[in-house]
KOLLUMPA-814828 format. One line per 5 residues: their letters; for each residue x, y, z of C-alpha. Coordinates in steps of 0.5 Angstrom, whole numbers. Layout:
REM residues N
A) X Y Z ~ ... $
This chain:
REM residues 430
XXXXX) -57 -63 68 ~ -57 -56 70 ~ -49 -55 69 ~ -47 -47 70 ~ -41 -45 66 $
XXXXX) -37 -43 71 ~ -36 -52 70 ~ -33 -51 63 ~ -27 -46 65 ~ -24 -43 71 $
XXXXX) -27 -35 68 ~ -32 -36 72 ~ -30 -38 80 ~ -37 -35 83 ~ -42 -41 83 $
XXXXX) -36 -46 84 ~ -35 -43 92 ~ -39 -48 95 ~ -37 -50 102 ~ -29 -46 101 $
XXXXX) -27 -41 106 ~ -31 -36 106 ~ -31 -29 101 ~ -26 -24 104 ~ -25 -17 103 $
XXXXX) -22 -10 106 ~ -27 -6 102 ~ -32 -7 105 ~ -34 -1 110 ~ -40 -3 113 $
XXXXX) -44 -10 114 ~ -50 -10 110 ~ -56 -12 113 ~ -61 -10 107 ~ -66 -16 105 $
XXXXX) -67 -15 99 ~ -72 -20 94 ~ -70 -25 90 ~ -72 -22 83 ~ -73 -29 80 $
XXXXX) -78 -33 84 ~ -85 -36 85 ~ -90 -36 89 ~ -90 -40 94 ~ -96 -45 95 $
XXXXX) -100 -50 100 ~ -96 -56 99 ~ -95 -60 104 ~ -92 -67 104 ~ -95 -73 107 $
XXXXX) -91 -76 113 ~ -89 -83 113 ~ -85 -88 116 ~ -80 -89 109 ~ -80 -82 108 $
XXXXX) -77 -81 115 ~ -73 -87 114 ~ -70 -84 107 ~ -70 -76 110 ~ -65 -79 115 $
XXXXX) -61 -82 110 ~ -60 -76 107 ~ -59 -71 112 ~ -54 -75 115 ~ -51 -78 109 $
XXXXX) -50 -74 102 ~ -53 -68 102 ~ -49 -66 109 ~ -55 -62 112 ~ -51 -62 119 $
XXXXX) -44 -60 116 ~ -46 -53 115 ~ -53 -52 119 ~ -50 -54 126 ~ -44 -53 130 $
XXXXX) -39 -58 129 ~ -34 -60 135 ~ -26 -59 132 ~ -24 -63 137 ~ -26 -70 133 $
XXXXX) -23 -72 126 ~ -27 -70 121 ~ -30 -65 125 ~ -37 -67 126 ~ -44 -64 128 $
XXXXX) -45 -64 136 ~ -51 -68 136 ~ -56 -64 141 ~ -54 -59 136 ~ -56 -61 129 $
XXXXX) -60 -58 125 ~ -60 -51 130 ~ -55 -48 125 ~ -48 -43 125 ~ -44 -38 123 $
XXXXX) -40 -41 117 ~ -34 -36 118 ~ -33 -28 120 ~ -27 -23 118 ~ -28 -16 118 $
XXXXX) -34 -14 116 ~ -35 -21 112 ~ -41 -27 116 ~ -44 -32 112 ~ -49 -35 116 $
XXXXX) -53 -42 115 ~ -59 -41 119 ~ -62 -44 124 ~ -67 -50 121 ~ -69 -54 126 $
XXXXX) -76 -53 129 ~ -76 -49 134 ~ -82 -43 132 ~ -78 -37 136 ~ -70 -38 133 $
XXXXX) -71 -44 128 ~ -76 -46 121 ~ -82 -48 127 ~ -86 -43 122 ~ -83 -44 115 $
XXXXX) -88 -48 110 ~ -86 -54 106 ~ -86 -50 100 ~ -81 -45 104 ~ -77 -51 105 $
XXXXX) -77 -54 98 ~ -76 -47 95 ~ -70 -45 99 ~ -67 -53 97 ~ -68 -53 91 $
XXXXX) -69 -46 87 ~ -65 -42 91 ~ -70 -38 95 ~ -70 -36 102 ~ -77 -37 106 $
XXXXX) -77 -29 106 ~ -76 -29 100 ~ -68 -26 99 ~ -63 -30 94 ~ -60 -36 98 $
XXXXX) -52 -34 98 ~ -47 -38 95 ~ -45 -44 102 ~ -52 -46 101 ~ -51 -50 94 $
XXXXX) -58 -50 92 ~ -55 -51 84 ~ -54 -59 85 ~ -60 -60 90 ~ -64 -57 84 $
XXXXX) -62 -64 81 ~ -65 -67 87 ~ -71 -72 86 ~ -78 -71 88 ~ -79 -76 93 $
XXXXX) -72 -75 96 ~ -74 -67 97 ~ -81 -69 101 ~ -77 -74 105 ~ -71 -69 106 $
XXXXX) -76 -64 108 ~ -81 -69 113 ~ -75 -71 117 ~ -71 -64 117 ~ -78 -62 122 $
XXXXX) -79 -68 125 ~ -72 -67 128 ~ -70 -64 135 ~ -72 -57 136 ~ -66 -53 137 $
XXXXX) -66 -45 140 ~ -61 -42 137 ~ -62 -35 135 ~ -57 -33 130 ~ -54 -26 127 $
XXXXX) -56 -24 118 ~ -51 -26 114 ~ -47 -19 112 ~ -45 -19 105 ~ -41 -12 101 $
XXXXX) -48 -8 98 ~ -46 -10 91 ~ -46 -17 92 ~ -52 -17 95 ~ -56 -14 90 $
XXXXX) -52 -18 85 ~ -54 -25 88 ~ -62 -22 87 ~ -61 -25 80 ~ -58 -32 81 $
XXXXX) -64 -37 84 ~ -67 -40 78 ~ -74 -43 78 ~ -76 -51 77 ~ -79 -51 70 $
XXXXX) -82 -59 71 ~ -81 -65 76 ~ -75 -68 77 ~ -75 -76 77 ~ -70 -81 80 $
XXXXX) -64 -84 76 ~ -65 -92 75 ~ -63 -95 82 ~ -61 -101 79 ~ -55 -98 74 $
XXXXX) -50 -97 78 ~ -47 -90 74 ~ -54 -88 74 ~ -54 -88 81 ~ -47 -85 82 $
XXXXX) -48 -80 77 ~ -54 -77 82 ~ -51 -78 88 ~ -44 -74 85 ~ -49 -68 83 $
XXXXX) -53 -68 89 ~ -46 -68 93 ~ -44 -62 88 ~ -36 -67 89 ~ -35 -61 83 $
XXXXX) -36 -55 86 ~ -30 -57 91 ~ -26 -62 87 ~ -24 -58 81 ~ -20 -51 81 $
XXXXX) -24 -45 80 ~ -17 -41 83 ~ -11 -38 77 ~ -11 -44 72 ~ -17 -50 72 $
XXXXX) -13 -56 71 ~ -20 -60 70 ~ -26 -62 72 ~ -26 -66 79 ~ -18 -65 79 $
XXXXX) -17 -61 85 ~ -14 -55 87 ~ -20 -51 90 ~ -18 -48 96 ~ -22 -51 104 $
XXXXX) -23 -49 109 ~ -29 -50 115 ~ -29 -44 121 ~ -24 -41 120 ~ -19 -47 120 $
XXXXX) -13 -48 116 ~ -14 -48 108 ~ -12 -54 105 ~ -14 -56 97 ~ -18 -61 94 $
XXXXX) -15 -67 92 ~ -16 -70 85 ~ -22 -75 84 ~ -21 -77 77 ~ -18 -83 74 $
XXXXX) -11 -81 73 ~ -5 -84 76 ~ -5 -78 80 ~ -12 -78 83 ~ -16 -85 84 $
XXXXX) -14 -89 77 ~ -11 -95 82 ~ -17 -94 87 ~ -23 -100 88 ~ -29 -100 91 $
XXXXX) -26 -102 98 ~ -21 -98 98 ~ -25 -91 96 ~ -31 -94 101 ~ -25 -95 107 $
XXXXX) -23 -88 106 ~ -29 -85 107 ~ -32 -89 113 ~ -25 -88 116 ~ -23 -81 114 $
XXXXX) -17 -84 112 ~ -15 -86 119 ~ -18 -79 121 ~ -13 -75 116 ~ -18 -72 112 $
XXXXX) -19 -65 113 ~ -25 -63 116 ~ -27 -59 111 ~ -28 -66 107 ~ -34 -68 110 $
XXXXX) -33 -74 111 ~ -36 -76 117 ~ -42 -74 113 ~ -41 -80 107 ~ -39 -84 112 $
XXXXX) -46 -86 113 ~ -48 -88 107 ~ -48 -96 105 ~ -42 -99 101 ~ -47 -99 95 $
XXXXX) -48 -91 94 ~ -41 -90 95 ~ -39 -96 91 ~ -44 -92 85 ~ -40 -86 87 $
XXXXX) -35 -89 84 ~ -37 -92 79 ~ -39 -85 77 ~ -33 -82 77 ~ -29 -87 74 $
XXXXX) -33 -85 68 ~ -29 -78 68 ~ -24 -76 63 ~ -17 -77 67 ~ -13 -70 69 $
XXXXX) -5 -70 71 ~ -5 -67 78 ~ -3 -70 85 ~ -6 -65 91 ~ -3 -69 98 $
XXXXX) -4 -63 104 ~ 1 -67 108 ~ 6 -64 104 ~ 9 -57 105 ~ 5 -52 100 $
XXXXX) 10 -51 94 ~ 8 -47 87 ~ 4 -52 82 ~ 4 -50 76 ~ -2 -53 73 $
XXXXX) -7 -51 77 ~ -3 -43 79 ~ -4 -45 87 ~ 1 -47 93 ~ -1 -54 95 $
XXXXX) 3 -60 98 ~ 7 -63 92 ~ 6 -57 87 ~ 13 -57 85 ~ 13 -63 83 $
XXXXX) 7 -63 78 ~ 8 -62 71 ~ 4 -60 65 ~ 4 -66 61 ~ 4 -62 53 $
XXXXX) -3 -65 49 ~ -1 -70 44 ~ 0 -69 37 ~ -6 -70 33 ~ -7 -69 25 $
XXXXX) -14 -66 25 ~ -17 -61 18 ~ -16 -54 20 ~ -20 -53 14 ~ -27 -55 18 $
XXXXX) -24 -49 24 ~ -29 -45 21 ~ -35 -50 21 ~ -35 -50 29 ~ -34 -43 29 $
XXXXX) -41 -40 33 ~ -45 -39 40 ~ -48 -46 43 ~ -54 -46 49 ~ -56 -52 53 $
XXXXX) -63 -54 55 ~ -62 -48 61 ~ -59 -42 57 ~ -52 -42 58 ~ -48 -40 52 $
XXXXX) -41 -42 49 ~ -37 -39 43 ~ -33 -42 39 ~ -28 -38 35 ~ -25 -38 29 $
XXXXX) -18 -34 29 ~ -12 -35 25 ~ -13 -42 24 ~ -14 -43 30 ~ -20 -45 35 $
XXXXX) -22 -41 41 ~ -27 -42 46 ~ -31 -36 50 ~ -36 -36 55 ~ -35 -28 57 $
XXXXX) -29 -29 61 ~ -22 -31 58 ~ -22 -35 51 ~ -18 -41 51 ~ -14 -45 46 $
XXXXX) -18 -51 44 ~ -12 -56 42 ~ -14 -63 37 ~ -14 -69 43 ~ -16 -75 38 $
XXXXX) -21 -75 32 ~ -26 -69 33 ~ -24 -68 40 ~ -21 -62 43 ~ -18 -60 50 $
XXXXX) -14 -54 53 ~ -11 -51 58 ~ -16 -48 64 ~ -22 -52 60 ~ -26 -56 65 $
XXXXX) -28 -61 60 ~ -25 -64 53 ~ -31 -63 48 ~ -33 -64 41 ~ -37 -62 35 $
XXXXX) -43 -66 33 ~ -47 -66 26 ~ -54 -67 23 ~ -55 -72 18 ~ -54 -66 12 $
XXXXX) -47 -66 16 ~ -48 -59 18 ~ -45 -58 25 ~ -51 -57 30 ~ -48 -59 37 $
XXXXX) -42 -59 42 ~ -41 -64 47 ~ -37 -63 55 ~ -36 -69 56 ~ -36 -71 64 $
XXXXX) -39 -76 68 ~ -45 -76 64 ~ -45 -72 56 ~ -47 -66 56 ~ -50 -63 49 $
XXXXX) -50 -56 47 ~ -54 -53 41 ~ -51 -49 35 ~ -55 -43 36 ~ -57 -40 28 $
């Protein structure tokens, strides 16, 4: 599982603004319209996917259902709930936002050779997917979440890419994003390349499916608060907006009273297709999700009730009040509180067996200090206190995650384990 750091503490909100309004800055004093080369790339090759009838039919599921293609790459009519993509424009792309000197832009996907992808290969389409590159070789910006399609499976990538040809050409000739100098340079950097095959999750195991569904979705990226103080993975708190529209937060999706512990399947599945009546926001993409079968959705949450709890009750229909757990203004902010961990007998005296740097299978490293008797966690930005939650279990204030420490059979501490809808290992580095 490919997880930045930015999902274990709120230091870091950069890769988190998927699908949030769009960056804003007074500071910028004139668009950049330099493309600049993704310096982490490959070459692309002549790969080209074989089409057929079950890859249409599977690219059409998910085009239109959890990877909302459309959402961003079309325009979307704001008169209807939920605002869904205009269909004879699908796929010809949009403006995602505009102030000052500031445009975001998904581009033109369709087939059309003269303002669309008509000429991009299916390796500049399954690059730009899933590792972050553009067709012309520039680094993807960040409303294009290709850090969860990178978990996308192999298969699903091919069908994905075989319907999004076969679809309608659109002619739709669009502006380049502007973005401030420092920003686009910094970008350059932030695609990473595929080292091997991705396999598809058991179909038959419900959390397995849900589990990839989630990713994929990047529910993370929307659902937990990356602003002031991280309240938990998938908790809420992120601030949304689509097309300029009012910002609202997103809402806590973990099996907490305050989010969807008292939710079943019929209920979760009946939101979806409904919007809840139309009441979701449209930057909840929901007229998307709700064309997915009651057995993908049912496995979503399944996944999600996997989950550890975290106390934070989001309701936008509310006037926007100060919350003290995740440090936004949002409907039913004043009523939260944060709820003290509870007190757990633990041995200080191993503290210092814990202290040192942990790395996950794709590089990202996590510190864990040891100072004045006490444990503190650190991956670059603010160090965070880690409290005893249970026998080798610790969480904090602004940690995403609850974690714990693991040892070898010798008793030596070799790994720390982030634990969310699936476990994840980080190994103690020497």
């Amino acid at each position: 599982m490919k997880t930045p750091l930015w999902l274990l503490t709120a230091g870091l909100a950069l890769f988190a603004c998927t699908k949030t309004k769009p960056i804003e800055s007074p500071r910028v004093p004139a668009a950049d319209t330099t493309i600049l080369q993704a310096t982490i790339t490959r070459p692309l090759t002549d790969k080209k996917f074989e089409i057929t009838e079950a890859r249409l039919k599977r690219g059409e599921y998910l085009v239109n259902g959890i990877l909302q293609c459309f959402v961003c790459h079309s325009e979307r009519d704001s008169t209807i709930a939920g605002f869904p993509p205009i269909a004879s424009k699908k796929g010809g792309g949009a403006i995602l936002g505009q102030r000052g000197n500031f445009r975001m832009v998904a581009p033109n996907i369709s087939p059309d050779k003269e303002t669309g992808a008509g000429n991009w290969t299916d390796d500049m389409f399954a690059r730009a997917i899933r590792e972050g590159v553009g067709h012309d070789g520039r680094a993807l910006s960040l409303p294009m979440y290709w850090a969860s399609f990178s978990n996308l499976a192999d298969e699903d990538l091919a069908s994905v890419i075989v319907y999004i040809r076969s679809i309608p050409p659109v002619k739709n000739r669009l502006p380049q994003r502007s973005l401030p100098p420092e920003r686009e340079k910094e970008l350059q950097g932030s695609p990473k390349m595929l080292t091997g095959p991705v396999a598809y999750p058991d179909t038959a195991d419900a959390l397995k499916k849900g589990i990839y569904l989630v990713k994929v979705a990047d529910c993370v990226g929307c659902h937990t608060g990356w602003y002031g103080t991280n309240p938990g993975m998938f908790g809420g708190g992120n601030p949304m907006s689509k097309n300029n529209h009012k910002v609202v937060l997103s809402t806590n999706l973990t099996p907490d009273p305050t989010g969807l512990a008292g939710w079943d399947a019929a209920t979760f599945i009946n939101a979806i297709r409904t919007g809840k009546g139309g009441t979701l926001d449209g930057s909840m993409p929901w007229t998307a999700y709700r064309n997915m079968s009651d057995q993908d959705l049912a496995a979503i949450l399944t996944a999600l009730k996997r989950l550890p709890p975290v106390n934070h009750r989001v309701m936008n229909s509310l006037p926007a009040t100060d919350c003290v757990i995740c440090g936004q203004k949002h409907g039913y902010g004043e009523y939260n509180k944060v709820k003290p961990f509870p007190k757990v007998k633990t041995d200080t005296t191993l503290y210092n067996q814990y202290a040192g740097k942990y790395s996950n299978p794709d590089g990202f490293v996590l510190e864990i200090k040891y100072k004045d008797h006490q444990l503190l966690i650190s991956e670059g930005g603010p160090d965070l206190l880690l409290v005893p939650i249970g026998n080798n279990r610790f969480n904090g204030i602004g940690l995403a995650t609850p974690v714990s420490f693991e040892r070898d059979r010798s008793g030596k501490i070799n790994s720390l384990i982030c634990y969310w809808i699936e476990d994840e290992v980080f190994k103690k580095l020497p």
